[in-house]
C-alpha positions in Angstrom: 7.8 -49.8 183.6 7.4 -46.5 181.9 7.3 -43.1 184.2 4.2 -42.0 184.1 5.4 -38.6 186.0 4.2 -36.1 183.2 0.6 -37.1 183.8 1.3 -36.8 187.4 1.1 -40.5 188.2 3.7 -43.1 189.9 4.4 -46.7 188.5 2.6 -49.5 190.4 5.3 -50.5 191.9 6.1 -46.5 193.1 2.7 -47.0 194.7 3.1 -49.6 196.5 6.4 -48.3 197.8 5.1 -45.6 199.2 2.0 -47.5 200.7 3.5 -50.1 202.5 6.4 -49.5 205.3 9.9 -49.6 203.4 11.4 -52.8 202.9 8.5 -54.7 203.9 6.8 -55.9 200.4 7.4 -59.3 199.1 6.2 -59.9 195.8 3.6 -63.1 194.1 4.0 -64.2 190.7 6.9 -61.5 189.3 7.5 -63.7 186.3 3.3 -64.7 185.4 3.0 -64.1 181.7 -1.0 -64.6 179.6 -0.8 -67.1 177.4 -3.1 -65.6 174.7 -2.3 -66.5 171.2 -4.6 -64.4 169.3 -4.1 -61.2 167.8 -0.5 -61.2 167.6 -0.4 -61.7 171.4 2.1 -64.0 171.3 4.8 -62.2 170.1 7.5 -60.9 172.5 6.7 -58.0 172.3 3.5 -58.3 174.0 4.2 -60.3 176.7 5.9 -58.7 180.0 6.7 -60.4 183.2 4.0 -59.8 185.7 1.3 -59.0 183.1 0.4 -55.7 184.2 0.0 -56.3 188.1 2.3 -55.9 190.6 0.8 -58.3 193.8 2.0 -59.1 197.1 2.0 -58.6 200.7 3.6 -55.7 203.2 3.5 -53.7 206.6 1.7 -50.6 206.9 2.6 -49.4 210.5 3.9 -53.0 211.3 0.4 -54.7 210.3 0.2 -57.2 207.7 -2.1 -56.4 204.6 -2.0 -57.3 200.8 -1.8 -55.3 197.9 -2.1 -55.7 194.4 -1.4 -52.5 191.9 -2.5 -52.4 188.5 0.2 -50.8 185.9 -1.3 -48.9 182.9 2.2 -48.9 180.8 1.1 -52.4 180.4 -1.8 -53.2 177.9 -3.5 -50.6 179.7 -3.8 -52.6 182.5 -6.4 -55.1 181.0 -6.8 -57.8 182.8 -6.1 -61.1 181.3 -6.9 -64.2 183.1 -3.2 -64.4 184.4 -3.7 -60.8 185.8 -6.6 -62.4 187.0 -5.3 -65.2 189.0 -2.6 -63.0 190.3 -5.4 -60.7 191.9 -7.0 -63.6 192.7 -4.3 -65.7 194.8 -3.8 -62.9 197.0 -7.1 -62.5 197.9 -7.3 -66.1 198.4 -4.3 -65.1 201.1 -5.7 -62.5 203.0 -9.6 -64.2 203.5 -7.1 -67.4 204.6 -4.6 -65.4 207.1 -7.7 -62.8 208.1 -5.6 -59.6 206.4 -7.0 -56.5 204.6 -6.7 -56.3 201.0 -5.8 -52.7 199.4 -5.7 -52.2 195.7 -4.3 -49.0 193.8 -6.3 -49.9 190.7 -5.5 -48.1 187.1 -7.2 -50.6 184.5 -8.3 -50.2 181.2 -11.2 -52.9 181.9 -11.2 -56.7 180.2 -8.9 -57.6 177.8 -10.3 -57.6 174.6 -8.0 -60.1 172.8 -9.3 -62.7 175.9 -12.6 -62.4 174.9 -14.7 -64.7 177.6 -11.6 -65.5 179.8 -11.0 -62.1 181.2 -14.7 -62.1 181.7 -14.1 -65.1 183.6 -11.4 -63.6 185.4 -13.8 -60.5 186.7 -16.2 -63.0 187.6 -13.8 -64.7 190.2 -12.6 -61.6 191.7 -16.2 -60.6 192.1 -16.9 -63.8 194.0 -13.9 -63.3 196.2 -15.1 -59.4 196.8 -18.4 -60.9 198.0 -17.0 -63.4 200.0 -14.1 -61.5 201.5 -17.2 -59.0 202.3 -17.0 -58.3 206.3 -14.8 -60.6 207.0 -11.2 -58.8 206.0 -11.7 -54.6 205.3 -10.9 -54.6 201.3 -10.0 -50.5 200.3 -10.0 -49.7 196.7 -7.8 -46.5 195.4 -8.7 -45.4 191.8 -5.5 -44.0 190.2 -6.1 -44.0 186.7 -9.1 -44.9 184.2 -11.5 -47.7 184.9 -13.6 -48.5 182.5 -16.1 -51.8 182.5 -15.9 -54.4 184.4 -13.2 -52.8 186.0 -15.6 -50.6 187.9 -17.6 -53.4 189.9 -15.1 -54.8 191.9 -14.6 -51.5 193.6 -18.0 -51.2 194.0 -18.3 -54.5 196.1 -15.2 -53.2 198.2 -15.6 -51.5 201.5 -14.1 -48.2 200.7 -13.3 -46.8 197.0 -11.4 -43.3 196.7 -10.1 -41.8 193.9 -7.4 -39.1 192.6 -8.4 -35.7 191.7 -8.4 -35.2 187.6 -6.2 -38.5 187.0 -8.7 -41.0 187.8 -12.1 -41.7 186.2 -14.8 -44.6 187.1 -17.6 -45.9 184.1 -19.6 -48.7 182.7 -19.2 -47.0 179.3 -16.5 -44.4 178.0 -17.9 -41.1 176.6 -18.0 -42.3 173.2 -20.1 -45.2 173.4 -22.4 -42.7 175.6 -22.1 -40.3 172.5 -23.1 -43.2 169.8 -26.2 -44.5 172.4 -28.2 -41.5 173.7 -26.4 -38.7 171.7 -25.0 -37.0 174.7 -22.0 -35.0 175.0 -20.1 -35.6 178.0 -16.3 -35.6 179.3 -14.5 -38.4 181.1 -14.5 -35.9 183.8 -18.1 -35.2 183.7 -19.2 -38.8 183.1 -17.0 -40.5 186.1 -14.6 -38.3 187.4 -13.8 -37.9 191.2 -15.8 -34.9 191.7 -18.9 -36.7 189.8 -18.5 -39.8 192.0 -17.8 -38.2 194.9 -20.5 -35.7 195.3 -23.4 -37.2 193.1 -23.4 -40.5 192.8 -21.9 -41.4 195.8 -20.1 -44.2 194.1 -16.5 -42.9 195.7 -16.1 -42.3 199.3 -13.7 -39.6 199.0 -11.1 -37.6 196.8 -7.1 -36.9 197.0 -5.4 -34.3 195.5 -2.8 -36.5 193.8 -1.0 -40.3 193.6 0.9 -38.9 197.1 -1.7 -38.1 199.1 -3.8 -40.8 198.2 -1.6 -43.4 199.2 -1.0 -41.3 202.6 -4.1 -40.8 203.6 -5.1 -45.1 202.9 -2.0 -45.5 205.7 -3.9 -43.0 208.1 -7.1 -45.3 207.3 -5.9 -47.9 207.4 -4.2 -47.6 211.2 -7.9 -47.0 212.5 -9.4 -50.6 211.2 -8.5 -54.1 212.8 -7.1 -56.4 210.2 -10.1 -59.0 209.9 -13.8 -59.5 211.8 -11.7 -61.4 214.1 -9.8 -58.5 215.7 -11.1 -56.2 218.2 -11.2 -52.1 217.2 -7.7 -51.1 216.8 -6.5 -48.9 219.7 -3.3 -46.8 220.4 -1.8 -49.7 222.4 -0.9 -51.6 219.3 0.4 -49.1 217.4 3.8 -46.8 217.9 2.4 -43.3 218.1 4.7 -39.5 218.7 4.5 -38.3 222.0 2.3 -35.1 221.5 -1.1 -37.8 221.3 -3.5 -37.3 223.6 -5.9 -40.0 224.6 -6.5 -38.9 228.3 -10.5 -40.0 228.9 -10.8 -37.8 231.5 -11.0 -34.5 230.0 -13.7 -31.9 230.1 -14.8 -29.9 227.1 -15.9 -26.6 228.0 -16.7 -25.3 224.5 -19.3 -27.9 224.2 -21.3 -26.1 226.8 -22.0 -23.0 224.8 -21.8 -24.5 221.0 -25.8 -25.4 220.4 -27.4 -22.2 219.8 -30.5 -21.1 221.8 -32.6 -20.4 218.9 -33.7 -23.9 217.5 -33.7 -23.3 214.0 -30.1 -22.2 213.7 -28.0 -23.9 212.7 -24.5 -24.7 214.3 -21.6 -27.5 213.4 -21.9 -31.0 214.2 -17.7 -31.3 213.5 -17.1 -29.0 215.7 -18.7 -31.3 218.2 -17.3 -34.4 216.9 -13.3 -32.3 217.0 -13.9 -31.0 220.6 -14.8 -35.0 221.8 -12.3 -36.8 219.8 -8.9 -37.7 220.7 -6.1 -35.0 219.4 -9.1 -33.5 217.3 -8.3 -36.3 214.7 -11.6 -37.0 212.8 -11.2 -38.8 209.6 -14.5 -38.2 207.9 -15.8 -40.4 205.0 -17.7 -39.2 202.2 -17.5 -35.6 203.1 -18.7 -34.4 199.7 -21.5 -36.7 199.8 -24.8 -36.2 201.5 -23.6 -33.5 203.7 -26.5 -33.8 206.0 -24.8 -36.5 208.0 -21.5 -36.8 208.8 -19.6 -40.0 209.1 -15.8 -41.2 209.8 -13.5 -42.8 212.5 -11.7 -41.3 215.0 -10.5 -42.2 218.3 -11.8 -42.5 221.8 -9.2 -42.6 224.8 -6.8 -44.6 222.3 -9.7 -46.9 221.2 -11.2 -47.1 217.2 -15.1 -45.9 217.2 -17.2 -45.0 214.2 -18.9 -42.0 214.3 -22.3 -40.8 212.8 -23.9 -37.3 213.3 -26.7 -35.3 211.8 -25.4 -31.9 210.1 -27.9 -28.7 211.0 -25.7 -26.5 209.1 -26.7 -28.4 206.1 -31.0 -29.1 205.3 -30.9 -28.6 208.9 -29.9 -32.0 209.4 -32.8 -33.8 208.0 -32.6 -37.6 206.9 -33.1 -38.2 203.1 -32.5 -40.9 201.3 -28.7 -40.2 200.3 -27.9 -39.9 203.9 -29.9 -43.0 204.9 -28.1 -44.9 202.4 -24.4 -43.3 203.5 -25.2 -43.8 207.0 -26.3 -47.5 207.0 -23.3 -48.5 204.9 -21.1 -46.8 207.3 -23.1 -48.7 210.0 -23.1 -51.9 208.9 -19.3 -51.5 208.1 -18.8 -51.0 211.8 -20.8 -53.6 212.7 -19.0 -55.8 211.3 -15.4 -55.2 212.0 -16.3 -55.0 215.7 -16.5 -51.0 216.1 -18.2 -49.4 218.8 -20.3 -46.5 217.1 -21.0 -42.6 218.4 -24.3 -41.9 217.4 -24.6 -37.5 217.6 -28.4 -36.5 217.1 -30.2 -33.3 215.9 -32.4 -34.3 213.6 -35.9 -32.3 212.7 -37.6 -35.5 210.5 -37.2 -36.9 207.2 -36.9 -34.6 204.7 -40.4 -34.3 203.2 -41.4 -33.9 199.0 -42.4 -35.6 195.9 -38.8 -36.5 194.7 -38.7 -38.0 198.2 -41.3 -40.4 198.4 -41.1 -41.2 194.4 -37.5 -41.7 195.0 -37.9 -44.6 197.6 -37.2 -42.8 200.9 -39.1 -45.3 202.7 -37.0 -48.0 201.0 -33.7 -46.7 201.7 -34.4 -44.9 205.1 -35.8 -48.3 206.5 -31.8 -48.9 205.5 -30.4 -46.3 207.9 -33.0 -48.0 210.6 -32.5 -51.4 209.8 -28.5 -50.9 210.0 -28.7 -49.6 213.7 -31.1 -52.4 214.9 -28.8 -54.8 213.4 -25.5 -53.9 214.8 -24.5 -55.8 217.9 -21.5 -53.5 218.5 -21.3 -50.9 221.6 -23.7 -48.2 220.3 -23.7 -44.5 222.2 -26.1 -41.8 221.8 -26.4 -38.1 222.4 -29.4 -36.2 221.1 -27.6 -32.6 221.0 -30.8 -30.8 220.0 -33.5 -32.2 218.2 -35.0 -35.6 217.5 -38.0 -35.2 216.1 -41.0 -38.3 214.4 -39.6 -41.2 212.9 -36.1 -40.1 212.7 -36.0 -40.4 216.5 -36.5 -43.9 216.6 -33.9 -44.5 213.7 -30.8 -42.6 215.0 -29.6 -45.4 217.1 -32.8 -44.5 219.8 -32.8 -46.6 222.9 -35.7 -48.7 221.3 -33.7 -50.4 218.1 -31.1 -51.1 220.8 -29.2 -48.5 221.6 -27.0 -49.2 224.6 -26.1 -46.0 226.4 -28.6 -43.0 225.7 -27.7 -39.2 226.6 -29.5 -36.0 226.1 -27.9 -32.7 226.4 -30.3 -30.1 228.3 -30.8 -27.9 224.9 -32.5 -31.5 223.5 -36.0 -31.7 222.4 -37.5 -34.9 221.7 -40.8 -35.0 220.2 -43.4 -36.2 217.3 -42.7 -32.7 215.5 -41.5 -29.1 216.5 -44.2 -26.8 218.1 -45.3 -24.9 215.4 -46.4 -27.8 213.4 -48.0 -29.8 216.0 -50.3 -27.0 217.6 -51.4 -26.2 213.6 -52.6 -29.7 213.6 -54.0 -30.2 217.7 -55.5 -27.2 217.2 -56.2 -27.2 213.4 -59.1 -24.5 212.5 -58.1 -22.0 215.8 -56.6 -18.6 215.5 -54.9 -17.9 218.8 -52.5 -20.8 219.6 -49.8 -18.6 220.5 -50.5 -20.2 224.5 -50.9 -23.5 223.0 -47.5 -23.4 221.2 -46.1 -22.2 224.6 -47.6 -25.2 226.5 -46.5 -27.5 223.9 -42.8 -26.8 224.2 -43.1 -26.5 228.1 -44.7 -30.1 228.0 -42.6 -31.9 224.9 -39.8 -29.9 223.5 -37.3 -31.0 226.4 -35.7 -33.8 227.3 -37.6 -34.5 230.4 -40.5 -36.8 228.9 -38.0 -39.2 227.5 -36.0 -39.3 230.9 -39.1 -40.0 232.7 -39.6 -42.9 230.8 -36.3 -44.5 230.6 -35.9 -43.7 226.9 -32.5 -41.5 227.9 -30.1 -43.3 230.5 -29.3 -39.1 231.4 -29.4 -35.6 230.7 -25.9 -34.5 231.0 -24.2 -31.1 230.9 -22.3 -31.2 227.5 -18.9 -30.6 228.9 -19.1 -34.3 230.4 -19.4 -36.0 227.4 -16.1 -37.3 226.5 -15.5 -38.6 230.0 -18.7 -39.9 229.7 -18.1 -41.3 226.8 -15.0 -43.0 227.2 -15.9 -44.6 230.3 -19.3 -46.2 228.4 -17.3 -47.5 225.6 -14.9 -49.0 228.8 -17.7 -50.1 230.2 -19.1 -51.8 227.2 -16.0 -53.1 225.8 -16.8 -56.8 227.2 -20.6 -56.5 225.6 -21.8 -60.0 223.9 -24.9 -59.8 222.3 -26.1 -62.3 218.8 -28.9 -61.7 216.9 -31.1 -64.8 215.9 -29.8 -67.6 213.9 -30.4 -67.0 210.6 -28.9 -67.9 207.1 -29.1 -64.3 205.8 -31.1 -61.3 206.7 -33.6 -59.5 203.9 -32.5 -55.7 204.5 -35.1 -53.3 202.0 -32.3 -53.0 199.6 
């Protein structure tokens, strides 16, 4: 195989190298050829062992997961329907032995000398996506062009990231864009990683380069369990270096003084989520994406939790229907590979607008709700600040089944703020300056959701780790099913 080092790329098989622990990978169907005939295909020439897929299984940290690696030196990494059944058999492997599937993918799309058959072949790796869908965790990395059917397989996988400048995601290439609507675009532009990453929120994150990449999917990868069958991965199973910290017992003084005392400025919910975590270790996903809510994994006295917080530094944390739609994928994802979620709330409403409600935000913020009422994980909430209307009820409130529900004392939990509700209780009055007063005196605390069981407690912020770690202690032995059913109807 060719070096591809000039664009900046490593072979397949320098991918997988690097993934997996050294040593470990043992390799599937090294000497698969196509059997095309067309088009010349049959000459040596274009016919090379493997058939431009490296597959097989490895170790990553001592944990079992498969891999297969597309390799562009090699009809541009079409796939053929013996590529096909390579990816395939592996797949078939992991949903049997309940192991994660990861996939450095550089493909040129189907190959066109195949004509229906590599169809065919995209067609039963779709079905295997969808099937292998919450049961094993399935992590795409784009290293190269996809084009085509290339692109949906990644799509129905868990997490796709791609590689700054090297890697580019589309149905159609820019010149069949050009020759359809007459538009001038890049490949960058069209379905690059900052395109993806930021605007469509196809990709769930960017890497600088092939290196990083596959370095960051082995820090991923140690915070997921290997199948639905496996509890949340915790410290215990893994060999860690001595400078960890995952002591649940420790007070966070910061926390104390980090929501501001105005309420409409704005402060950082990482810095929160950094303060709480073990060893500050956050690993966010789609940060690019959405910015008004912040999702990732991180760890809680050695234990795997998902995390999901509203941003105030960004639309002061308002729901939309990008977030909705981030957060509820995130949700769901936890959900189902048994990971107890963090739920951190300040959160003034849905964000209101024309290109909101013609968009669908009832649609897909009925997602983010639908997602938390769903979930039958350990689910822990702390309203920071605000929690305000609707949004309330949909941040993992006590109501759609949250399990353990905290307010710090700067909380406000409400309909709307002040300002807005005395305009309408006391629409068509000029002095509600005392009204306004009342009004925050009477709702804009945490006190009237305490009273009525809606918050388990109002706790001082410095407590919440040790608060925290002790819940998710507490909760690890929780059982809970939702009603028999052959699928649910979620308002997709």
């Amino acid at each position: 195989m060719e070096c591809l080092s000039s664009q900046g790329k490593l072979t397949a098989r320098e991918r997988i190298n690097l993934l997996v622990d050294p040593g470990s990978f043992v390799e599937f169907d090294m000497f698969a050829e196509h059997r095309c005939s067309d088009f010349g295909m049959d000459s040596d020439e274009k016919r090379h062992p493997g058939d431009g897929v490296v597959t097989g299984h490895g170790l990553i940290n001592g944990r079992v997961t498969y891999v297969f690696s597309q390799d562009f030196t090699v009809h541009g990494g079409t796939l053929s329907s013996a590529h096909a059944k390579k990816i395939c058999k592996i797949m078939d492997h992991a949903l049997n032995t309940g192991a994660p599937v990861i996939r450095p993918q550089d493909s040129g799309g189907a190959r066109i000398q195949e004509g229906v058959e590599s169809l065919a072949g995209y067609a039963d790796i779709f079905h295997r996506n969808v099937m292998a869908s919450g049961v094993i965790p399935q992590i795409s990395l784009i290293m190269g062009p996809c084009a085509g059917g290339a692109v949906y397989s990644p799509a129905l996988t868990d997490f796709t990231f791609m590689i700054k400048d090297t890697s580019y995601l589309f149905i159609t290439g820019p010149d069949v864009v050009k020759a359809v609507t007459q538009e001038d675009v890049t490949h960058e532009q069209l379905g690059g990683a900052k395109t993806h990453t930021s605007v469509s929120g196809v990709a769930h994150g960017a890497f600088e380069n092939d290196i990083d990449g596959l370095t960051k999917l082995r820090e991923l990868f140690s915070y997921l369990p290997l199948s639905n069958r496996d509890p949340a991965q915790s410290y215990s199973q893994m060999t860690l270096p001595s400078q960890v910290i995952t002591t649940g017992n420790r007070l966070v003084p910061v926390l104390d003084h980090i929501v501001p005392f105005e309420s409409i400025k704005p402060y950082d919910m990482l810095d929160v989520i950094h303060a709480i975590v073990d060893n500050r270790s956050f690993f966010e996903i789609m940060p690019a994406y959405a910015k008004n809510i912040v999702i990732g994994f991180a760890r809680m006295n050695g234990r795997t939790v998902g995390i999901v917080g509203n941003q105030p530094k960004v639309a002061s944390g308002c729901l939309d229907i990008n977030s909705s739609v981030k957060g509820a994928r995130f949700v769901r994802f936890c959900d189902a590979f048994n990971i107890p979620l963090i739920t951190f709330v300040d959160v003034p409403g849905f964000l209101p607008g024309t290109s909101q409600e013609y968009g669908g935000i009832i649609r897909h913020g009925a997602k983010l709700l639908y997602a938390y009422s769903e979930a039958t994980v350990p689910k822990i909430t702390v309203i920071t600040r605000k929690a305000y209307g609707g949004a309330y009820d949909v941040m993992s409130s006590k109501h759609i089944g949250g399990d353990i529900n905290y307010t710090w004392p700067t909380a406000e939990v409400a309909v709307m703020g002040a300002q807005g509700a005395v305009k309408i209780i006391f629409r068509g009055e000029s002095d509600i300056a005392q009204a306004e007063q009342e009004y925050i005196e009477k709702f804009a605390n945490p006190f009237p959701a305490a009273v009525r069981g809606f918050v388990d407690d109002i706790i001082q912020p410095s407590t919440t780790r040790v608060r925290l770690c002790r819940d998710l202690d507490l909760l690890s032995t929780k059982k809970k099913e939702n009603p028999t059913k052959k699928h649910a109807n979620m308002p997709l």
